[in-house]
C-alpha positions in Angstrom: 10.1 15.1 -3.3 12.1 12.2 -5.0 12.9 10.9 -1.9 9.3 10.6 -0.6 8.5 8.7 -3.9 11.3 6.3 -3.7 10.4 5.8 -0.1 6.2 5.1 -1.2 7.5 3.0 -3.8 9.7 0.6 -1.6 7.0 0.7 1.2 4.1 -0.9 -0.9 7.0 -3.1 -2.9 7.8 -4.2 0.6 4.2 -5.0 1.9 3.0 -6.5 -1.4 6.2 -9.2 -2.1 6.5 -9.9 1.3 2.8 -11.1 1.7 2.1 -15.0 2.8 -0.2 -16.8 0.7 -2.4 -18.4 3.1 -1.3 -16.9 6.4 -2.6 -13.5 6.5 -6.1 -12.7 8.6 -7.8 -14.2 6.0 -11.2 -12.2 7.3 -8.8 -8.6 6.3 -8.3 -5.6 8.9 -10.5 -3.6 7.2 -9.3 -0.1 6.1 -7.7 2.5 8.5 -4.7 4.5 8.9 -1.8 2.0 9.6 2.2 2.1 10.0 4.0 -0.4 8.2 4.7 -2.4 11.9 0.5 -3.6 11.0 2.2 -5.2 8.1 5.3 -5.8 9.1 4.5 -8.0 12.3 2.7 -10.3 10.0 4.1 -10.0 6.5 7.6 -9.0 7.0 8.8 -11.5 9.6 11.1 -13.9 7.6 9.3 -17.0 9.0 6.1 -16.1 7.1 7.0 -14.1 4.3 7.6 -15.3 1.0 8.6 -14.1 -2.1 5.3 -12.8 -4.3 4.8 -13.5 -8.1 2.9 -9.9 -8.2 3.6 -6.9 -10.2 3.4 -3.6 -9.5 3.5 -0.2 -11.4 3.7 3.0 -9.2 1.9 6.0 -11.4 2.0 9.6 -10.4 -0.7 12.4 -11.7 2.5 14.8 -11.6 6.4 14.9 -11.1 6.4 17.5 -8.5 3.8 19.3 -6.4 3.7 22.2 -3.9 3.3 22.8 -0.5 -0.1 22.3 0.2 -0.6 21.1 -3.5 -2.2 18.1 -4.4 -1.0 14.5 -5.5 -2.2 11.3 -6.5 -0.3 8.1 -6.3 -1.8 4.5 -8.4 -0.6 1.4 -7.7 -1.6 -1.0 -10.4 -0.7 -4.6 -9.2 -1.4 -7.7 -10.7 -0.2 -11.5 -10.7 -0.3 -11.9 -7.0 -1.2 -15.0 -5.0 -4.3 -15.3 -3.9 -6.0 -16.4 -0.6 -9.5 -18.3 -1.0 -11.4 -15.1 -0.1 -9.4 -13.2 -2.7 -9.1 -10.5 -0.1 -5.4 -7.9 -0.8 -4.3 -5.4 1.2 -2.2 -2.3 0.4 -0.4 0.7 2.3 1.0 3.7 1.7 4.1 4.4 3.4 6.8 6.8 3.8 9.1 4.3 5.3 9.3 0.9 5.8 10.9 0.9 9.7 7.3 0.2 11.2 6.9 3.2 12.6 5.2 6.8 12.4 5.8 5.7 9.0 2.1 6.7 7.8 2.0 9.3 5.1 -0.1 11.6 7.9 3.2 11.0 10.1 5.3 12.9 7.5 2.3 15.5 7.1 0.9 14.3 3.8 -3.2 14.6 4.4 -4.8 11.4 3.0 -7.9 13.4 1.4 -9.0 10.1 -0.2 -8.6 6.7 -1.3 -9.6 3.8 -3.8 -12.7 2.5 -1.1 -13.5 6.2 -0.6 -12.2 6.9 2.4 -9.2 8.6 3.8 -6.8 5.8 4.8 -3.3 4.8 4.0 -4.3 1.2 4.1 -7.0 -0.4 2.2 -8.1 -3.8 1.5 -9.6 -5.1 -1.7 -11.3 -8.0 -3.4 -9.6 -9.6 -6.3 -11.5 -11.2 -8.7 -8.7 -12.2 -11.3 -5.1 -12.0 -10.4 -4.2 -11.6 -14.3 -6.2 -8.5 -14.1 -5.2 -7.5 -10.7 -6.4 -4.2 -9.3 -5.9 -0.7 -9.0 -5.1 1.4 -6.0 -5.0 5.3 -5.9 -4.7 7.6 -2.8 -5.2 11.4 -3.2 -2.8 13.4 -1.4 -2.2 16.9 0.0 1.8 17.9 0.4 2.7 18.9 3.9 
């Protein structure tokens, strides 16, 4: 269990410090269920990546759970840079190798997230980088 939290910790670490400012689709994705290579491709090739100023703080409803037990997962983020349409986006990730690295890969069951849907990726609008925003994803242990 440890080793899937240190994994969903360095996954969203990875997507959110390694965003551009300016040269992501500026329009978004839109939600969906997405490896890291989505992210990767874009945000984690060294010629457009860029260090990030945002913080993070990964919060768990519980330490452990049980198979077929439930588990929610918050990312709290502020201080990040900001594109003109304030647009973020943030995944959930078992890995960070770009593929089948989806929490539904692993057989974690997205039952919902912070937009209301079931996806390991959603986008959001920031309205004040000091006061950032808050992610959460509802999960069922495989």
């Amino acid at each position: 269990m440890r080793i899937f939290h240190r994994l969903v910790i360095l996954g969203i670490l990875a997507c959110l410090l390694s965003s551009p400012v300016m040269q992501a689709n500026p329009g978004g994705n839109g939600d969906g269920t997405r490896d890291f290579a989505c992210g990767g491709s874009c945000h984690g090739d060294p010629d457009v990546s860029m260090p990030s100023s945002a913080v993070i703080s990964i919060n768990l409803d519980r330490e452990s759970t049980f198979v077929g037990g439930p588990l929610t997962i918050t990312a709290d983020i502020v201080g990040m840079e900001l594109s003109e349409r304030r647009l973020v986006g943030v995944f959930l990730t078992t890995g960070i190798f770009g593929v089948d690295d989806s929490p539904d890969n692993s057989g974690w069951t997205v039952v919902s997230d912070t937009n209301g849907g079931s996806s390991n990726y959603v986008e959001l609008y920031v309205f004040d980088s000091d006061e950032g925003v808050s992610v959460s994803w509802s999960l069922i242990a495989p």
